[in-house]
N, C-alpha and C positions, 0 to 999 in steps of 0.2 A: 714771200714779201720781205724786201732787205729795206729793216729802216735805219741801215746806219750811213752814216755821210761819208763820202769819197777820202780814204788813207785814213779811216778810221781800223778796220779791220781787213785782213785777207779776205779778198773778194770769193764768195764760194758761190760765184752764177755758174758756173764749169762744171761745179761737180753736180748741179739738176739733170739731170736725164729729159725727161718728158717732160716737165712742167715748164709751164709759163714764169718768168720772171718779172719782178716789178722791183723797182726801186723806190721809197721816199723818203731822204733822206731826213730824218727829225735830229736835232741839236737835244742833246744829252739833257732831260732834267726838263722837258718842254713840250709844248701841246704844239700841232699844225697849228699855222697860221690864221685860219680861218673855217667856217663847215663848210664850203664848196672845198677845201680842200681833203676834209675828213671823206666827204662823199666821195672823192677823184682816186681815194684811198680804198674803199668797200668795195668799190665797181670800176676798177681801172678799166675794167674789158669794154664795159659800157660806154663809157665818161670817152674814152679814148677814139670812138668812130664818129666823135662829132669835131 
């Protein structure tokens, strides 16, 4: 799970082999926006086929 935001760091989604990647990007120093998004975060597999 990569929670840094776009041109924060070299992206290392390339170097995962077999896992799944997820991205959300959190702003330095800060909580998700809300808890549907904390949930969208624990069970992206879930959260995601709906």
């Amino acid at each position: 799970m990569d929670l840094t935001e776009d041109g924060e760091l070299l992206p290392y989604e390339a170097l995962i082999d077999s896992a799944t990647y997820y991205r959300f990007p959190i702003v330095d120093l800060s909580v998700p926006p809300s808890p549907a998004e904390m949930v969208r975060m624990k069970w992206p597999q879930v959260v995601r086929q709906f």
